[in-house]
C-alpha atoms as an extended CHARMM CRD file, in Angstrom:
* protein
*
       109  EXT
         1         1  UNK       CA            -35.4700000000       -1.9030000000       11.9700000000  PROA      1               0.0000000000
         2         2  UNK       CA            -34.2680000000       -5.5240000000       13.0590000000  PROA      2               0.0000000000
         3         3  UNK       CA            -31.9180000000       -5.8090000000       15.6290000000  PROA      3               0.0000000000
         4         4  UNK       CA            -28.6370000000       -7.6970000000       14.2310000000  PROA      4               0.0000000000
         5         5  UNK       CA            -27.7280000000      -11.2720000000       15.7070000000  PROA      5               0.0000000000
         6         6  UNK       CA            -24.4890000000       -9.7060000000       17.5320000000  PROA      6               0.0000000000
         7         7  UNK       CA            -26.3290000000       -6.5810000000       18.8010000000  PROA      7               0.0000000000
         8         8  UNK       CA            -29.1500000000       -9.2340000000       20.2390000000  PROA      8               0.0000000000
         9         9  UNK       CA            -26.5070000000      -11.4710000000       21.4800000000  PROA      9               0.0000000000
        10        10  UNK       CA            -24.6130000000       -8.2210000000       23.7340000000  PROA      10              0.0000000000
        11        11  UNK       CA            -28.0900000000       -7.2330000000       24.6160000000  PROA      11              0.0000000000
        12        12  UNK       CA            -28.5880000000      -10.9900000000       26.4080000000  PROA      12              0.0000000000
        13        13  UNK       CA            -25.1080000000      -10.7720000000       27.7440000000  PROA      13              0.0000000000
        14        14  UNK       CA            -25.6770000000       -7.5260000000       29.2970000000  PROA      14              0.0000000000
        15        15  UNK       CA            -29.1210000000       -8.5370000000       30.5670000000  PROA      15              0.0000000000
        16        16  UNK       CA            -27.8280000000      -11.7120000000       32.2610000000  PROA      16              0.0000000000
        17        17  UNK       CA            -24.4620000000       -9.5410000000       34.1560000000  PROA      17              0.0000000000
        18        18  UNK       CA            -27.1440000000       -7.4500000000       35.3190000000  PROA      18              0.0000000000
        19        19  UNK       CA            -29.3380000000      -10.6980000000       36.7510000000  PROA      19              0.0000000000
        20        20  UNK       CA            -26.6160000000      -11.7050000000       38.2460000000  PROA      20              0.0000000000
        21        21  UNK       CA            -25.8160000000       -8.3660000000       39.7480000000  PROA      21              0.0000000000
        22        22  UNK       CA            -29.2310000000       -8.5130000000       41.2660000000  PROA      22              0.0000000000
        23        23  UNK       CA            -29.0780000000      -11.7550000000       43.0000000000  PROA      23              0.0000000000
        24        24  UNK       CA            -25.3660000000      -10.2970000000       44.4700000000  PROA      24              0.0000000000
        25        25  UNK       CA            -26.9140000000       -7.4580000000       45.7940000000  PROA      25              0.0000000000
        26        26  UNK       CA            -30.3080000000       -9.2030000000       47.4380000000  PROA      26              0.0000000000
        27        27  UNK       CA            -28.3450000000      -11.8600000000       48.9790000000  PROA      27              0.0000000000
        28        28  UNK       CA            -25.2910000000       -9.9740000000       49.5850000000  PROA      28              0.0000000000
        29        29  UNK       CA            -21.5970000000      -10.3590000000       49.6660000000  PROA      29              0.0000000000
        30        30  UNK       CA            -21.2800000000      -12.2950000000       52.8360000000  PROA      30              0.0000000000
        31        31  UNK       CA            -23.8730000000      -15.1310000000       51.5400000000  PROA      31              0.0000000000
        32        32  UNK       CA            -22.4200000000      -16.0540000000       48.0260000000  PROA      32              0.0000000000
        33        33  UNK       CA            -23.6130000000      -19.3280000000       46.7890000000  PROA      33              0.0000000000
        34        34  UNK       CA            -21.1330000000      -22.1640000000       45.2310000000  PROA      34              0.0000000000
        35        35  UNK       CA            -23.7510000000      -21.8040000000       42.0890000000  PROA      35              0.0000000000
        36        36  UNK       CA            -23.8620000000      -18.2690000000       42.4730000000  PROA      36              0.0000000000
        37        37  UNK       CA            -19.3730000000      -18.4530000000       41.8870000000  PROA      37              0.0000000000
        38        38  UNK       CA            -19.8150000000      -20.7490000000       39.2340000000  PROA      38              0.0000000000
        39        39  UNK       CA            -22.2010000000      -18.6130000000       37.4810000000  PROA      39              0.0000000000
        40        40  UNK       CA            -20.1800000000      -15.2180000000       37.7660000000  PROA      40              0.0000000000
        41        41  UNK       CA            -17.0290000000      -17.3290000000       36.8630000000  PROA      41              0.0000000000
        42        42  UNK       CA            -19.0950000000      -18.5500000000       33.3770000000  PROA      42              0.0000000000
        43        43  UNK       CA            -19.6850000000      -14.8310000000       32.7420000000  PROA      43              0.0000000000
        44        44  UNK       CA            -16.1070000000      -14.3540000000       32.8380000000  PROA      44              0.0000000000
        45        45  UNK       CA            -15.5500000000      -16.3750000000       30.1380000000  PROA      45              0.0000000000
        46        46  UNK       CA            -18.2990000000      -15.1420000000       28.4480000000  PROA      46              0.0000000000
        47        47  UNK       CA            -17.6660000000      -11.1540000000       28.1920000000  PROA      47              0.0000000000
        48        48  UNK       CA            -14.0390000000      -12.0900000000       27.7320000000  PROA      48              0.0000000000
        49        49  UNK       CA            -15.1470000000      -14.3590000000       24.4160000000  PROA      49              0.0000000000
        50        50  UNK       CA            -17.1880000000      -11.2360000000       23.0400000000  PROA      50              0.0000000000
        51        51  UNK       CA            -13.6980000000       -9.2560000000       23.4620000000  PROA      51              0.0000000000
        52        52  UNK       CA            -15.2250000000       -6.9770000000       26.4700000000  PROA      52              0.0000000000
        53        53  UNK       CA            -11.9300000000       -7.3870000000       28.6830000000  PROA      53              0.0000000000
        54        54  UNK       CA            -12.5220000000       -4.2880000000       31.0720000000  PROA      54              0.0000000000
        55        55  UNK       CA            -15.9380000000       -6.2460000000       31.3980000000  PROA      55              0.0000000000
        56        56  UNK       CA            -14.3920000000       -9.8760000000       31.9990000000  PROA      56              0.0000000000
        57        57  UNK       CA            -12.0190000000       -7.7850000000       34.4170000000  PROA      57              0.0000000000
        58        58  UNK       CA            -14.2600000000       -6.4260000000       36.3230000000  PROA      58              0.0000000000
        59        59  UNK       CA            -16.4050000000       -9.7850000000       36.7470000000  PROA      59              0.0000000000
        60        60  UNK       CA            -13.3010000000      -11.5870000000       37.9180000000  PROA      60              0.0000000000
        61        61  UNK       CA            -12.3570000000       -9.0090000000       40.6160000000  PROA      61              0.0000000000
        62        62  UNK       CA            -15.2730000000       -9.3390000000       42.0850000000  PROA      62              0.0000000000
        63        63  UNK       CA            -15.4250000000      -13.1310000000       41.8490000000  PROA      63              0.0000000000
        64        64  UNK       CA            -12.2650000000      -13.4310000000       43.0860000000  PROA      64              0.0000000000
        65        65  UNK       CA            -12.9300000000      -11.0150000000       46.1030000000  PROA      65              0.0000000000
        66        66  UNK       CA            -16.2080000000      -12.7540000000       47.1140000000  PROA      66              0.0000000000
        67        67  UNK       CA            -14.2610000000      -16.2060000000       46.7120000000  PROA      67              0.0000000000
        68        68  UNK       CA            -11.8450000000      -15.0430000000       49.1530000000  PROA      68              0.0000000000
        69        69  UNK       CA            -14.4870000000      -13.1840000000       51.3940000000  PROA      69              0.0000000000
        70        70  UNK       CA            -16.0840000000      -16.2130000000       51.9480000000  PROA      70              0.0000000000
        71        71  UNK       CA            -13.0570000000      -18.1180000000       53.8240000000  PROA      71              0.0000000000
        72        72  UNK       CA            -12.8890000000      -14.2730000000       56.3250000000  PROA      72              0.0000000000
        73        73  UNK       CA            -13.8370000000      -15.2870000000       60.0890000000  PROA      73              0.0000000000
        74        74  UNK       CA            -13.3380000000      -11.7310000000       60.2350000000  PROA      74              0.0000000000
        75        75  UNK       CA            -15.1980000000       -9.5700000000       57.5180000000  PROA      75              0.0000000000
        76        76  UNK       CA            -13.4280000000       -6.2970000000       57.2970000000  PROA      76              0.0000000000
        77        77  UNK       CA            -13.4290000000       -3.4930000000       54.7250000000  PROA      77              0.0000000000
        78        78  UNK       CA            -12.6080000000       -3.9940000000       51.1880000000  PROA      78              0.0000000000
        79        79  UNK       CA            -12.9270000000       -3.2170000000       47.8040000000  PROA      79              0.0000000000
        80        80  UNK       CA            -16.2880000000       -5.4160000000       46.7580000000  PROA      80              0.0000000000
        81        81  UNK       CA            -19.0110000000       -2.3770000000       46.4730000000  PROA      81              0.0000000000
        82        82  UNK       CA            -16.4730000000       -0.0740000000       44.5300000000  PROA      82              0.0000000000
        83        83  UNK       CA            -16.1990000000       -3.3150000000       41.7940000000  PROA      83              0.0000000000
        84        84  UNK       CA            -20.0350000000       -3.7580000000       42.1830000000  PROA      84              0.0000000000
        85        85  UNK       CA            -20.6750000000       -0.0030000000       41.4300000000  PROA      85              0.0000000000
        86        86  UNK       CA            -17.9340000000       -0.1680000000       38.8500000000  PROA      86              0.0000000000
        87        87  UNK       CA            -19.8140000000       -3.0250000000       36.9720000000  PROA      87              0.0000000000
        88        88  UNK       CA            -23.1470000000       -1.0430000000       37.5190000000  PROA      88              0.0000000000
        89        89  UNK       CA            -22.3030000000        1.9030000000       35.8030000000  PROA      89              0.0000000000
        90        90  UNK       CA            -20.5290000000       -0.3440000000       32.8240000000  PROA      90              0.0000000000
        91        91  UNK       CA            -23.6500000000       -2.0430000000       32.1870000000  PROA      91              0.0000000000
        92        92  UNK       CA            -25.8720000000        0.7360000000       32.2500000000  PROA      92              0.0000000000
        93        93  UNK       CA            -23.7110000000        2.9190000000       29.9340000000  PROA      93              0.0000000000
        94        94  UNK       CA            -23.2940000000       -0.2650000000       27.8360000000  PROA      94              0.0000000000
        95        95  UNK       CA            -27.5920000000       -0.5020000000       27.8590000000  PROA      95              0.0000000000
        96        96  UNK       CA            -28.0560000000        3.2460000000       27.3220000000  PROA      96              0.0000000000
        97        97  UNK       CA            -25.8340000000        2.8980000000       24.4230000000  PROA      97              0.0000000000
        98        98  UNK       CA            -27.8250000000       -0.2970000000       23.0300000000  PROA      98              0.0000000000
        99        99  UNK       CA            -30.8060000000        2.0290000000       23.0380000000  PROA      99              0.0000000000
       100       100  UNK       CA            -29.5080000000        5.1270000000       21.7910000000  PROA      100             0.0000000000
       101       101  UNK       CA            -28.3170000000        2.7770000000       18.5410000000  PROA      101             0.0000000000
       102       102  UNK       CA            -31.6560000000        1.6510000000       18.2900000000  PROA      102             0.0000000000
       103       103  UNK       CA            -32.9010000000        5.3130000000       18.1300000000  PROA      103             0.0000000000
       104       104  UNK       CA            -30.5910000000        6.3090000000       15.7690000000  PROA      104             0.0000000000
       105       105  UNK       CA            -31.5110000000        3.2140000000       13.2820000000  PROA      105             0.0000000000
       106       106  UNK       CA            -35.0890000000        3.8630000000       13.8810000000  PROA      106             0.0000000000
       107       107  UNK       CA            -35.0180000000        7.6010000000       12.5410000000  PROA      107             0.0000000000
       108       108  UNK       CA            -32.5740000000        7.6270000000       10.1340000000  PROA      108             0.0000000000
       109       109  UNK       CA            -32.9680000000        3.9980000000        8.2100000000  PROA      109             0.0000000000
């Protein structure tokens, strides 16, 4: 069975937060990229324009933590890795829920 045009479209979206989330976590909070801000600030937009707001929420904490991180002379504790894990385990549920769909079409249409 044919994945619809919205279901592909969330799949992409998902797949390109978790991209992202890669590239955080190899070059780490401390190192952020202007192009790496811009991108993570796009996404923003993005999730919040498919109506995922805890999503969009979640992106912008983080973006808005790094952004400020960056301008530290002193890095100190905060909040970034519970966000990161917080996005981690959204996206996975969100993909495990993709594919259970899937399973569910496949076997019983």
């Amino acid at each position: 069975m044919e994945m619809s045009d919205q279901e592909e479209a969330l799949e992409q979206l998902l797949s390109d937060v978790e991209n992202l989330m890669e590239d955080l976590y190899q070059s780490g909070f401390d190192t952020v990229h202007d192009s790496t801000l811009k991108t993570l600030n796009n996404m923003v937009r993005r999730t919040a324009a498919y109506g995922m707001e805890l999503l969009s929420e979640l992106l912008s904490q983080l973006t808005d933590g790094l952004t400020m991180r960056r301008h530290q002379m002193e890095k100190k504790e905060d909040s970034m890795a519970r966000v990161y894990a917080q996005l981690y385990r959204y996206v996975s549920v969100c993909g495990d829920k993709i594919e259970r769909d899937k399973g569910v079409r496949y076997y019983l249409l």
